[in-house]
C-alpha positions in Angstrom: 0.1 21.8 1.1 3.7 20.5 0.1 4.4 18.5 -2.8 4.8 14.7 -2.0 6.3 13.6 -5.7 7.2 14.5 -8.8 7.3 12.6 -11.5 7.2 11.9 -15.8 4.9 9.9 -17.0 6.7 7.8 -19.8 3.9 5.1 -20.5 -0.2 4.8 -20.6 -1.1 4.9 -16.6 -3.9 5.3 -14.5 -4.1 8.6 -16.1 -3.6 8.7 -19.7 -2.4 6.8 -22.0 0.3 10.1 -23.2 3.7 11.1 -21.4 3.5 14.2 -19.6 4.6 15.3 -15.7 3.1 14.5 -12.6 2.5 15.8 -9.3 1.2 14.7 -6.0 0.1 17.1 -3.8 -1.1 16.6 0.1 -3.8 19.2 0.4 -7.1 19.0 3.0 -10.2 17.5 1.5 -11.6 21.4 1.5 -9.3 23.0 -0.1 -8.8 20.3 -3.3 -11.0 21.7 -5.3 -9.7 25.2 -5.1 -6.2 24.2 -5.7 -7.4 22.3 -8.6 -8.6 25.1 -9.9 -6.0 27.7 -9.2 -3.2 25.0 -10.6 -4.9 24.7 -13.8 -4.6 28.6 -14.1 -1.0 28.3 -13.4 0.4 25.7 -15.2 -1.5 27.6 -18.2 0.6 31.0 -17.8 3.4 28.7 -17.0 2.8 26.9 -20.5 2.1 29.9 -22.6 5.2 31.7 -21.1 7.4 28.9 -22.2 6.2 29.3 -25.5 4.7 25.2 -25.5 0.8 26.3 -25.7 -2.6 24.3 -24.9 -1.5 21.2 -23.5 -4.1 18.4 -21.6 -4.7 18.5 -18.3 -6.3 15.8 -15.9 -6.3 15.9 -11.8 -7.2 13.1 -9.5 -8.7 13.6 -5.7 -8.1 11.3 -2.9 -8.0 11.3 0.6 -5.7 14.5 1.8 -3.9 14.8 -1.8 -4.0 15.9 -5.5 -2.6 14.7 -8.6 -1.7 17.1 -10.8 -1.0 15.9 -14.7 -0.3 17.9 -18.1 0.5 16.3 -21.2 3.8 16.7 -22.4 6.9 15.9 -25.2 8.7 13.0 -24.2 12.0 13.9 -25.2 11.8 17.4 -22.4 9.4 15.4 -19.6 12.3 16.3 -17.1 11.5 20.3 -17.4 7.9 19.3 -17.9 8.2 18.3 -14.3 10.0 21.5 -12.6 7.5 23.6 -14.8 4.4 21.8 -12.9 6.5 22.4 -9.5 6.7 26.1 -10.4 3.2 26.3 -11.2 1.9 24.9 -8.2 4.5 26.9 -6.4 2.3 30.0 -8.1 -0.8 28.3 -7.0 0.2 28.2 -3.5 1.3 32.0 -3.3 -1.9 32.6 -5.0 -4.4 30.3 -2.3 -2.4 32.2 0.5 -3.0 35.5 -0.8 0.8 36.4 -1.8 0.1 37.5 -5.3 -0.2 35.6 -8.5 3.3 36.8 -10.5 5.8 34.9 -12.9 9.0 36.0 -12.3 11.1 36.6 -15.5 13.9 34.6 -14.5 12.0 31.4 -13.6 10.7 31.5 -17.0 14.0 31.9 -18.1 15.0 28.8 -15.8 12.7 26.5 -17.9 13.3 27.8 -21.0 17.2 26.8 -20.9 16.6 24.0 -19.1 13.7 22.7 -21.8 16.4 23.9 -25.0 19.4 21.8 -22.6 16.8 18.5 -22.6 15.3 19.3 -26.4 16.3 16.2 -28.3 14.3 16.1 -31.5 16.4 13.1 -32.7 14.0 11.1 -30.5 11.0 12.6 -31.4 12.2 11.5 -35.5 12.6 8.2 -34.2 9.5 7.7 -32.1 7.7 8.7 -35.4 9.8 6.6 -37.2 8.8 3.7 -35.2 5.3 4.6 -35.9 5.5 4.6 -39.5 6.7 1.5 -39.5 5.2 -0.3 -37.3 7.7 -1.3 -34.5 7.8 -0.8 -31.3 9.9 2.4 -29.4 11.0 2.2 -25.9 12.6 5.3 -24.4 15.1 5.1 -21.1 17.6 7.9 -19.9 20.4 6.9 -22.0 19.2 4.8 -24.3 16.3 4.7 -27.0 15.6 1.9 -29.4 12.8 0.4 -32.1 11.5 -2.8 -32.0 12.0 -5.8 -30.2 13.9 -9.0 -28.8 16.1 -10.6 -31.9 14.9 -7.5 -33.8 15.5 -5.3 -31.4 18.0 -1.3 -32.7 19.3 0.1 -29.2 21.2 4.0 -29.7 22.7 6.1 -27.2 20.2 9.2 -26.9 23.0 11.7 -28.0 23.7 8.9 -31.1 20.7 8.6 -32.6 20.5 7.2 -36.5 18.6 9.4 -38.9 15.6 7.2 -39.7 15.4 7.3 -43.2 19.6 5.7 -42.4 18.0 2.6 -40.5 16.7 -0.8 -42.6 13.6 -0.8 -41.0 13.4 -4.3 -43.0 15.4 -5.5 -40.1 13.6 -4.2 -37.2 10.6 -6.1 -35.8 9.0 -7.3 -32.7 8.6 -10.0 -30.5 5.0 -11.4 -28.7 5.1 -9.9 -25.0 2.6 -10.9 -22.5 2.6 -8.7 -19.6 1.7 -9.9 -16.0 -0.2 -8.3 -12.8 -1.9 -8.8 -9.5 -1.5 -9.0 -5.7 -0.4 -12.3 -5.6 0.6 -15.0 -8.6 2.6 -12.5 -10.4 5.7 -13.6 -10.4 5.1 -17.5 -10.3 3.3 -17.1 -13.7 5.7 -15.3 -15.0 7.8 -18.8 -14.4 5.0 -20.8 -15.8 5.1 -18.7 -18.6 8.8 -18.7 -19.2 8.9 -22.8 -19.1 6.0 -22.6 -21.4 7.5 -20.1 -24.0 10.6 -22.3 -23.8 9.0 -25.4 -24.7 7.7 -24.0 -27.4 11.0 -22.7 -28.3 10.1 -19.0 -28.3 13.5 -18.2 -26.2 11.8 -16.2 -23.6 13.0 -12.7 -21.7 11.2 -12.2 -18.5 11.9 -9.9 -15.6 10.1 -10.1 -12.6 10.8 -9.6 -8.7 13.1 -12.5 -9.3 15.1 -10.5 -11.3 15.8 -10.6 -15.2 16.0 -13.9 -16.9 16.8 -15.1 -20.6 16.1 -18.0 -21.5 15.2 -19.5 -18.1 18.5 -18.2 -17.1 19.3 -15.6 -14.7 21.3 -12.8 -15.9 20.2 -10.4 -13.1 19.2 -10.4 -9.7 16.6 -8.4 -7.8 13.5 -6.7 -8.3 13.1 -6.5 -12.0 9.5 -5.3 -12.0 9.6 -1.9 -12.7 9.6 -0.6 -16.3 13.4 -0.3 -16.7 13.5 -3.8 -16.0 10.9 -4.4 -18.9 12.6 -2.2 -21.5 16.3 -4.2 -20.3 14.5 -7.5 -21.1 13.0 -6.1 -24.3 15.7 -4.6 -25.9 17.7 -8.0 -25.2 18.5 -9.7 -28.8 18.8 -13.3 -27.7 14.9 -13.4 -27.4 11.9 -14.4 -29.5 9.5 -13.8 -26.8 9.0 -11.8 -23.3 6.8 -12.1 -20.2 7.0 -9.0 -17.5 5.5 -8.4 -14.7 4.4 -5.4 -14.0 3.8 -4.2 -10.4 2.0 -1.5 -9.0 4.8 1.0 -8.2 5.3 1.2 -11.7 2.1 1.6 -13.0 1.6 4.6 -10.5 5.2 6.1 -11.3 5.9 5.9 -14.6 3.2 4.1 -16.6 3.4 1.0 -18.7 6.7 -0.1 -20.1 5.6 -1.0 -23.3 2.9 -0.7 -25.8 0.7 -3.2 -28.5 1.3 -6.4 -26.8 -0.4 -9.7 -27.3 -1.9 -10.7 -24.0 -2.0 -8.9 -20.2 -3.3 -10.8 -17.2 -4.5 -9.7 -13.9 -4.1 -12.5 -11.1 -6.0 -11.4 -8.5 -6.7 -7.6 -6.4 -6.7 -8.2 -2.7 -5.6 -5.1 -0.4 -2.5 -4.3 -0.1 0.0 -1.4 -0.3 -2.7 1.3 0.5 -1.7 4.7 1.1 0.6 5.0 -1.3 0.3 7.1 -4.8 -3.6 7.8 -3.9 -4.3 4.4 -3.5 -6.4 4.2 -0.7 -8.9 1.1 -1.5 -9.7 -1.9 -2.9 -11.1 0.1 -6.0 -8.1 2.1 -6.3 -6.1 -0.6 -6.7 -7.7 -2.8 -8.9 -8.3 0.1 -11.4 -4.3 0.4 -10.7 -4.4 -3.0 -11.7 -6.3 -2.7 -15.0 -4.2 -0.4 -16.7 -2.4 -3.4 -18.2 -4.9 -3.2 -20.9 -4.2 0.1 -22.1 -1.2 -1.7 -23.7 -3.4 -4.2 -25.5 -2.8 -4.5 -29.3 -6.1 -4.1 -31.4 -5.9 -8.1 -31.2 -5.1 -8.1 -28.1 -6.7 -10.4 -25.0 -7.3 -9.4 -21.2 -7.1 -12.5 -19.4 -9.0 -12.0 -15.8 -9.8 -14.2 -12.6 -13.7 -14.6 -12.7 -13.2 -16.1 -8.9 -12.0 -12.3 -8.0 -15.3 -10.3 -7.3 -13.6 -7.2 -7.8 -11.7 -7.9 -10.9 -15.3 -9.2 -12.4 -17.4 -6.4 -11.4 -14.6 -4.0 -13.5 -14.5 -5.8 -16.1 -18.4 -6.1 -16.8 -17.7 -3.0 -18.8 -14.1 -2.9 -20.8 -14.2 -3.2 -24.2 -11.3 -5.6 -24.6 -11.3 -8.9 -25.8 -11.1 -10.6 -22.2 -10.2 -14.6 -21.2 -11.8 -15.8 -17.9 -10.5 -18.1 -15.9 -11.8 -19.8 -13.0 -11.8 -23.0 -10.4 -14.9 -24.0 -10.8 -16.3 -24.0 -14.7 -20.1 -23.9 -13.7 -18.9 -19.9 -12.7 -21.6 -17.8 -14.3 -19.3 -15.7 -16.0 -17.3 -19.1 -16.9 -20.6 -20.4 -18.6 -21.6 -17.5 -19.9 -18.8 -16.4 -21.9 -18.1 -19.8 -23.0 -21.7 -20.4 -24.6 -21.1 -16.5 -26.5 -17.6 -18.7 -27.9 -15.3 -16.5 -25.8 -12.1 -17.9 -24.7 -11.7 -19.6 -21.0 -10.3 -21.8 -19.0 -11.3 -23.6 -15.9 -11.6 -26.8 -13.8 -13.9 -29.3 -14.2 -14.1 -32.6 -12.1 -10.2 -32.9 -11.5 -9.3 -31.8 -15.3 -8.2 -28.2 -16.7 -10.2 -27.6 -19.6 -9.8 -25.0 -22.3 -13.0 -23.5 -24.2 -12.5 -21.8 -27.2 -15.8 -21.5 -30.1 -18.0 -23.5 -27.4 -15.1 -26.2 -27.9 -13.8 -27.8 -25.0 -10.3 -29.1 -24.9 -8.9 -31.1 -22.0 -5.6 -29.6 -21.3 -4.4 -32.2 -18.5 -5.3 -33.5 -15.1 -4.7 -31.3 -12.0 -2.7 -33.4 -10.2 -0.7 -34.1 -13.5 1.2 -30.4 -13.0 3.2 -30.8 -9.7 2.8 -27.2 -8.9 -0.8 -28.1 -7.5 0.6 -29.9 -5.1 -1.2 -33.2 -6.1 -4.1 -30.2 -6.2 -4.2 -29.3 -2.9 -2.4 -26.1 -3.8 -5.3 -24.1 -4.8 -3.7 -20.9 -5.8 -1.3 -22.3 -7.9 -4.4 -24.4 -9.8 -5.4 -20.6 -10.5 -2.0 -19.3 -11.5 -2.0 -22.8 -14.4 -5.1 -21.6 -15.5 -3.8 -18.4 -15.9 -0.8 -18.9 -17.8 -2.8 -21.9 -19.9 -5.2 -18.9 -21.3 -2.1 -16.5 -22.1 0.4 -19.7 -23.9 -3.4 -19.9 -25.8 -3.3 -16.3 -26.7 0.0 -16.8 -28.8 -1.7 -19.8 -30.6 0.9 -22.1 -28.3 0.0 -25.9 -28.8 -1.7 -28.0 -26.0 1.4 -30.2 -26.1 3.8 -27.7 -25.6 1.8 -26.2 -22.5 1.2 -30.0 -21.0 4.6 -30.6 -21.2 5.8 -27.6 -19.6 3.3 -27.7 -17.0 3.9 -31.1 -16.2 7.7 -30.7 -15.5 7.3 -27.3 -13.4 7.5 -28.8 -9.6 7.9 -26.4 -6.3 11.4 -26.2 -5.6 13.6 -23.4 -4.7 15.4 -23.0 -7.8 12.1 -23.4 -9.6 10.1 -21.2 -8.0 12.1 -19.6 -5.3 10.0 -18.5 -2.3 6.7 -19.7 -3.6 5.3 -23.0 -1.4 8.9 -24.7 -1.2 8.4 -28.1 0.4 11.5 -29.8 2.4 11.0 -32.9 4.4 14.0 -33.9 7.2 13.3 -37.2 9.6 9.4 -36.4 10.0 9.9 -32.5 9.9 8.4 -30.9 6.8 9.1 -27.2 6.0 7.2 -24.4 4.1 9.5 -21.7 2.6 7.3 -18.6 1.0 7.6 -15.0 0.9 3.5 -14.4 1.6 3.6 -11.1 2.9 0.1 -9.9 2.9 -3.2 -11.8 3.9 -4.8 -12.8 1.3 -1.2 -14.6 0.1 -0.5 -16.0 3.3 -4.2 -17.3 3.4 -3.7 -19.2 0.0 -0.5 -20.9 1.4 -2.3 -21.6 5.0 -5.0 -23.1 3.4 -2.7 -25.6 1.5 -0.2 -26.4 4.3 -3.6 -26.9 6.6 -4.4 -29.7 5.0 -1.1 -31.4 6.2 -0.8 -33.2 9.4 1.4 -32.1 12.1 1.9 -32.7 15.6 2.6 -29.0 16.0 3.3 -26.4 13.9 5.3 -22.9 13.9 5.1 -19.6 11.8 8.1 -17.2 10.9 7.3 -14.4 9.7 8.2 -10.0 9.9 6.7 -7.2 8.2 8.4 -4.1 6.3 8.1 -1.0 8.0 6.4 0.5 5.5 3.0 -1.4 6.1 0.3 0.6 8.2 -0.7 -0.9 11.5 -3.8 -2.2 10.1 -2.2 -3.7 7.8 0.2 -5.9 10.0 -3.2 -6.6 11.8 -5.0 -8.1 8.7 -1.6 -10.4 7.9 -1.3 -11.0 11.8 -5.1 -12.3 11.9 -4.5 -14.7 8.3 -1.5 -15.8 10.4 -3.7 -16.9 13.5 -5.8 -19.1 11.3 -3.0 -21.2 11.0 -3.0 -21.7 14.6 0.3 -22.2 15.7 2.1 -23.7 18.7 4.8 -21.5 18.2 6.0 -18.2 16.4 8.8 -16.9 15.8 8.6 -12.7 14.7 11.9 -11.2 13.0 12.8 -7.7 12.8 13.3 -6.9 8.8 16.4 -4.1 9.4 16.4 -3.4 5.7 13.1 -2.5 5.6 12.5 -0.3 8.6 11.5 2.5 6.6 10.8 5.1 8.9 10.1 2.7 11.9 12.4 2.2 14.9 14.4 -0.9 15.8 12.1 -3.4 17.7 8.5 -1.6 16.4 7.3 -4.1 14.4 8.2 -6.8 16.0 6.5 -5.7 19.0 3.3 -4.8 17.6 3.3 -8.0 15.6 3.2 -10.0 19.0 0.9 -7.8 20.6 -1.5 -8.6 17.7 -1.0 -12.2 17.9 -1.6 -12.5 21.6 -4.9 -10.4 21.4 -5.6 -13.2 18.7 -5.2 -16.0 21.8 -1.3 -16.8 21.4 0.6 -16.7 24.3 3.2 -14.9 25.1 5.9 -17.4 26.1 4.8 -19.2 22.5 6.2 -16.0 20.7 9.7 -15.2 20.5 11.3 -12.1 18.7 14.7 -12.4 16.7 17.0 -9.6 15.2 16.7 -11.2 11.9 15.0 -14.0 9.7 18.4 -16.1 9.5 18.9 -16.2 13.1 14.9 -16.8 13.5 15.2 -20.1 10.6 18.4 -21.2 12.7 15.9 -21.1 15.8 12.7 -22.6 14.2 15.4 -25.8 13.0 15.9 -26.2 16.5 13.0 -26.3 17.9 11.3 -28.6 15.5 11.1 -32.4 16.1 9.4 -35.7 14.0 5.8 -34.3 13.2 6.2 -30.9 13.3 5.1 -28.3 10.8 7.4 -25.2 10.0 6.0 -22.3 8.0 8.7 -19.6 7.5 7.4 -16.5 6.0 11.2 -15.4 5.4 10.9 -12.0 3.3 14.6 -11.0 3.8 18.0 -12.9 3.8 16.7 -15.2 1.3 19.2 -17.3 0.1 21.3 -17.4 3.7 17.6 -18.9 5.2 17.6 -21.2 2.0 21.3 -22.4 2.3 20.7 -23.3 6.0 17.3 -25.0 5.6 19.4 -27.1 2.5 22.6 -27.8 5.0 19.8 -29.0 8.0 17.9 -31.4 5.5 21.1 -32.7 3.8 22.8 -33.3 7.2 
């Protein structure tokens, strides 16, 4: 029964919408209820003995492990934590029958360690923010109200006095915040192009990295909250669009609060096992925590072509937004004769319905993204980001306009569908790393004609095997002539040189590949550099490359320029 993380709780999460400390706990399916119940006793004695009192306390069960959560101050969530790892540490000497006692000198521990973290300067601003209206967003070192161009940052041990600041001059910014499986971070690009056109000077941060004004000022994975509050508390910006992924949510909760308009994408499975998520459920109430950062006027935009997403949704009380591929959808229909907002496709037009009015945005194959709308995913991910522009009141023009000079390419969209053509060859660059994302990009390069075709592709280490099964099996659909499996070294986590790549093969030749039609590489560079020789006039390449990015980019650029 040892404790598998601990962690604050800054924003509203799966949990609670209130900061507080969190732990996981890997205990038996037996024995969870017990240690539920003894914890609860603990971090109680724990609490009174600190002199902080009744405090809330919620618990989670899943398969082999606990979550433990108490409410707490946000300016002293660090002690908060190693007070809930004390009182589980009582717990535990409690369930194994080594007495039930609070030492005097760990309460002593968290007492100086809570009077070292005390800060009330952030507490007086937090309110501050309150009273006025503006958004706060909290980091290590830095704390700040409102947003974008009216954005006030301050060191935490530099606080203003409140009553000091001209609130007059603090305000906020519209924010959109963006999740899902799959989508996420190419609508945060449609968004941003939309924003811009509009001339709302966006902020976005994403698993691209952090961008301003379509620029970008950061690179990496920018989809964790930090990222968020970086983009938000940037003053060059009118407007913002985050994505927010999963690891997030589950570790520290939302980023920010009262924001304009949150979509969800799509669930599929993926990343189980991780923070209690251990289904498709699980992750799609993951998912729908966006909306616990919904301003009263707020609007859930949500994927009516996503089973699971629907069935959740049947009973939130937010203002939702459906979209959807096909507009005679019963949900589609349904909310659109109650006036509810929606988007969808009809004959070979996107149309937005709004009142029972219907509005025809553009053609399909009049956004380049769609691939002359062939490219059914990224159909979804327009409709998408059509329904959120709508939610900030954007004009059809502006979003037409946007829309229609968003194409495919690397720099556009890096690693999402990229198209490159040299003497006959055509090449597929895209960073699908689960099945139901390489399924969507299968299903579009499918309809393509090639005389043979080859997949690249690797898997992080940190995927189970049945996972590497399911994207092994959406990879067979494709039906390749050849494949080319990479080990990922950055990403063995916890796996040995060689494992992956071997059981990925193995799983492709119990799906009817042969094995002298597979060949394993070190890396994805040297396995591009291979697939480039191989190909010839006719030939399809799909290269899954999820590492070395921009060295597999420049070479597939040098081949097709040469």
């Amino acid at each position: 029964m040892e404790i598998l993380n601990s962690r604050r709780i800054t924003g509203p999460s799966l949990f609670t919408e209130f900061p507080g400390a969190m732990l996981e706990v890997q205990v038996s399916n037996t024995l969870q209820d017990e240690a539920i119940q003894v914890w609860e006793g603990s971090v109680r004695r724990y609490l009174n003995a600190v002199g902080w009192g009744p405090s809330a306390t919620l618990t989670r069960k899943y398969n082999n492990g606990i979550s433990l959560y108490f409410n707490a101050p946000i300016d002293v969530l660090y002690a908060a934590c190693e007070l809930n790892e004390a009182a589980w540490q009582l717990a535990l000497s409690e369930m194994n029958n080594e007495g039930s006692v609070i030492f005097p000198q760990e309460v002593n521990r968290l007492k100086k360690e809570i009077e070292e973290e005390l800060n009330p300067n952030i507490l007086a601003l937090k309110k501050g923010s309150i009273e006025n209206k503006v958004r706060f967003l909290q980091s290590d070192d830095i704390v700040s109200v409102g947003t974008g161009e009216g954005s006030q940052s301050f060191a935490v041990d530099k606080i203003s006095n409140p009553a000091e600041i001209d609130w007059n001059e603090v305000s906020d910014i519209p924010v959109i915040l963006i999740t899902g499986t799959n989508g996420k971070s190419t609508t945060v690009r449609l968004m941003e192009t939309i924003l811009a056109e509009a001339e709302l000077n966006p902020g976005a941060s994403s698993t691209d990295g952090l961008r301003i004004n379509l620029e970008t000022v950061e690179a990496g994975d920018y989809s964790g909250p930090e990222g968020a509050r970086a983009t938000l508390r940037t003053r060059g910006i009118s407007s913002a669009v985050l994505e927010v992924a999963r690891g997030g949510i589950l570790r520290r909760g939302l980023p920010v609060e009262n924001v304009q308009a949150a979509i969800i994408t799509n669930v599929a499975e993926d990343h189980f096992g991780e923070w209690g998520v251990n289904s498709l459920p699980d992750m799609i109430e993951t998912k729908f925590v966006v909306r616990k950062s919904l301003s009263e006027e707020g609007m859930l935009v949500v994927n009516a072509d996503d089973a699971g997403c629907m069935k959740f949704a049947e009973s939130l009380s937010e203002t939702l937004c459906w979209f959807s591929l096909d507009g005679s959808n019963p949900v589609i229909q349904k909310h659109c004769e109650a006036g509810g907002r929606a988007c969808y496709v009809e004959g070979s037009q996107f149309i937005y319905s709004e009142k029972s009015k219907k509005e025809i945005i553009a053609g399909v194959k009049d956004f380049p993204i769609t691939v002359s709308g062939m490219a059914r995913h990224n159909i979804l991910n327009c409709l998408g980001a059509i329904l959120l522009a709508k939610a900030l009141d954007i004009h059809t023009a502006a979003i037409r306009k946007a829309l229609s000079n968003f194409g495919g390419s690397y720099n556009e969209n890096p690693g999402r569908g990229n198209f490159f053509e040299k003497d006959g060859i055509t090449i597929v660059f895209d960073f699908a790393h689960n099945p139901h994302g390489l399924n969507a990009i299968i299903d579009l390069v499918s309809q393509f004609d090639a005389k043979r075709k080859l997949i690249l592709m690797g898997q992080a280490g940190d995927r189970s095997d049945d996972d590497i099964f399911g994207l092994v099996k959406a990879a067979s659909n494709f039906n390749p002539d050849k494949v080319i499996v990479c080990e990922i070294i950055t990403y063995l986590r916890g796996r040995e040189v060689g494992e992956i790549p071997e059981l990925i093969k193995s799983c492709f030749m119990q799906h009817g590949i042969e094995e002298n039609s597979i060949e394993l590489r070190g890396d994805m560079l040297s396995g591009v550099n291979s697939a480039l020789e191989w190909a010839e006039s006719g030939d399809l390449l799909l290269l899954l490359a999820l590492d070395q990015q921009e060295e597999c980019i420049e070479v597939i650029q040098t081949f097709c320029a040469d």
